[in-house]
C-alpha positions as CSV (number, residue, x, y, z in Angstrom):
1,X,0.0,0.0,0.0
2,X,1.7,3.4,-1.0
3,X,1.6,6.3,1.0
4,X,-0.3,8.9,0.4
5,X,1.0,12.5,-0.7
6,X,-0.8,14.9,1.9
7,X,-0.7,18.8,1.8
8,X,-2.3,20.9,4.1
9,X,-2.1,24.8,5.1
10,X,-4.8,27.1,6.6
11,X,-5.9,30.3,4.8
12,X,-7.9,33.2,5.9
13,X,-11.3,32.8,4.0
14,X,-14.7,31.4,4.9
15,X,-15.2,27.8,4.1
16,X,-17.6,28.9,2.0
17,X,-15.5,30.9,-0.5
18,X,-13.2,27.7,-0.4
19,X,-15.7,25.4,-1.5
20,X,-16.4,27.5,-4.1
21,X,-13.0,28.1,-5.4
22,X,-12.8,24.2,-5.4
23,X,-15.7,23.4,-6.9
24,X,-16.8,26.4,-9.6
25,X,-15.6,25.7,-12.7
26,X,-15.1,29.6,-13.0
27,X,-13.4,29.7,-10.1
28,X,-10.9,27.2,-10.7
29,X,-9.9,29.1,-14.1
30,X,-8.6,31.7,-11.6
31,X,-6.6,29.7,-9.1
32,X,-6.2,26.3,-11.1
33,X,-6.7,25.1,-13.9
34,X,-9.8,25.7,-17.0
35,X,-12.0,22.5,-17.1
36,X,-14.7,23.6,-19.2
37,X,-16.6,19.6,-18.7
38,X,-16.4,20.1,-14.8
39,X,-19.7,19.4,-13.0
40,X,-19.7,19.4,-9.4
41,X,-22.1,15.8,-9.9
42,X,-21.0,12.2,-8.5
43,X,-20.2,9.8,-11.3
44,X,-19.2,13.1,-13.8
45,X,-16.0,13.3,-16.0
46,X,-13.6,16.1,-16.6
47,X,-10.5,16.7,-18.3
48,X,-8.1,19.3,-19.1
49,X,-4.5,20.3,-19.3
50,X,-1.5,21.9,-17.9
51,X,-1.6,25.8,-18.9
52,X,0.0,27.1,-21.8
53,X,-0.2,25.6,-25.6
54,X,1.7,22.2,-25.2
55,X,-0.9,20.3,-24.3
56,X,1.7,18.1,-23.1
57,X,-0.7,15.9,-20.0
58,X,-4.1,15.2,-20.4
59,X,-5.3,14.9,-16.9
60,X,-9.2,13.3,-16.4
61,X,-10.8,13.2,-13.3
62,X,-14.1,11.5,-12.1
63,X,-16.6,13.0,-9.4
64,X,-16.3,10.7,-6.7
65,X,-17.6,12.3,-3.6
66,X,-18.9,15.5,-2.4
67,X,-20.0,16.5,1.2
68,X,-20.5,20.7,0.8
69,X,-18.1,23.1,2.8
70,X,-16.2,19.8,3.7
71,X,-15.3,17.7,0.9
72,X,-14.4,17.3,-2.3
73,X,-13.0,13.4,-3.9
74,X,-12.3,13.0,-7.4
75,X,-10.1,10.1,-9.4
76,X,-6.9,11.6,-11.2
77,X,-5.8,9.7,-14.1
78,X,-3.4,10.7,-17.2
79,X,-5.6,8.0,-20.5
80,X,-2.9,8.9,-22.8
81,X,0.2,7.2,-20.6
82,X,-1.8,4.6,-18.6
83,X,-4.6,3.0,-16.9
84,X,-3.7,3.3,-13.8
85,X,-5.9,5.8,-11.9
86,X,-4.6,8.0,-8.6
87,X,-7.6,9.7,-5.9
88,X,-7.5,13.5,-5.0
89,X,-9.3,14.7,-1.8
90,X,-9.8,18.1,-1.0
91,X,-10.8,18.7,3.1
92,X,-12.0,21.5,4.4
93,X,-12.2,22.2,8.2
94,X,-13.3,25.3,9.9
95,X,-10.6,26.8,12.2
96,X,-10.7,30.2,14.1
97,X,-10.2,32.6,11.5
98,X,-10.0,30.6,8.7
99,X,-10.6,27.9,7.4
100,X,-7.7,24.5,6.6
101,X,-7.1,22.6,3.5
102,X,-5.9,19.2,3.5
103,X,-5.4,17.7,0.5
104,X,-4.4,14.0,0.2
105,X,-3.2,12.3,-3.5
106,X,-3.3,8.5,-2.9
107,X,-2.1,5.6,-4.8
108,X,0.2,8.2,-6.4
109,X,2.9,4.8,-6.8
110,X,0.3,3.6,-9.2
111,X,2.0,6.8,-11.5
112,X,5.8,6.0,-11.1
113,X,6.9,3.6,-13.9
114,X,5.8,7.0,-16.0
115,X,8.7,9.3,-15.2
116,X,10.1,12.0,-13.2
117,X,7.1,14.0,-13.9
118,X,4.8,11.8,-12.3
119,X,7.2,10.8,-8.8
120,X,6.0,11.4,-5.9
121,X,8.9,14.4,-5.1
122,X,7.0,16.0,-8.8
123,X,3.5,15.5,-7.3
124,X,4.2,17.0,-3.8
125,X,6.2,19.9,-4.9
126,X,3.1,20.9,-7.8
127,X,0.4,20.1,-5.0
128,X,2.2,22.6,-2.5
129,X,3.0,25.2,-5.3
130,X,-0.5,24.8,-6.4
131,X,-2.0,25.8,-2.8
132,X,-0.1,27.9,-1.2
133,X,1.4,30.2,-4.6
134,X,-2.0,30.1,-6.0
135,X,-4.9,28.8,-4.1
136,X,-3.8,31.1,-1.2
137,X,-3.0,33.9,-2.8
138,X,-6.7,33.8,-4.3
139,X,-8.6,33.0,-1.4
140,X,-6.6,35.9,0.9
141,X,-7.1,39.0,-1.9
């Protein structure tokens, strides 16, 4: 059983406005990525890429779970470069002035045989970069 990749940091918004940012496709083109498919619906696909014209990953996710203002499960697979299939779970939790994100990427082992890119140093590093350069950032302005 691998271990799973878990980020977490606390940021100074409502739970609320974090739920949103997670879960509005609008949203997450500020902060994240576009996914024009995303529906926030159990069961529903989505895909998109990495920013910018290479087009180099296609990422597709599946709605797997979704409890409002606390949490937000989707599969995270990459069709193109193989079958196996990672999980992404955002938490939220209310603390005093804020609110905390924990987000754990397990099965991420199912990913190495693919390259650097996809190690688990790669996935950490993007994850934290991803929350705390971006997410933050938006949530705090």
């Amino acid at each position: 059983m691998s271990i799973p990749i878990i980020v977490q940091y606390k940021v100074n918004a409502p739970i609320e406005k974090v739920w949103k940012a997670l879960t509005d496709k609008s949203e997450m083109k500020s902060w994240y990525f576009d996914i024009p498919d995303f529906e926030l619906e159990v069961g529903k696909q989505f895909n998109f890429y990495e920013p910018g014209d290479a087009h180099k990953y296609h990422h597709q996710g599946e709605v797997l779970e979704i409890i409002p203002n606390k949490k937000f499960k989707h599969r995270w697979s990459y069709p193109e470069f193989s079958e196996e299939k990672t999980t992404v779970t955002w938490e939220l939790t209310e603390q005093e002035g804020g609110t905390v994100i924990t987000l754990i990427h397990e099965n991420i082992d199912n990913l190495k045989d693919l390259g650097e890119n996809f190690s688990r140093k790669s996935f950490a590093e993007g994850w934290n970069g991803i929350i705390n350069q971006s997410l933050k950032p938006y949530l705090e302005k």
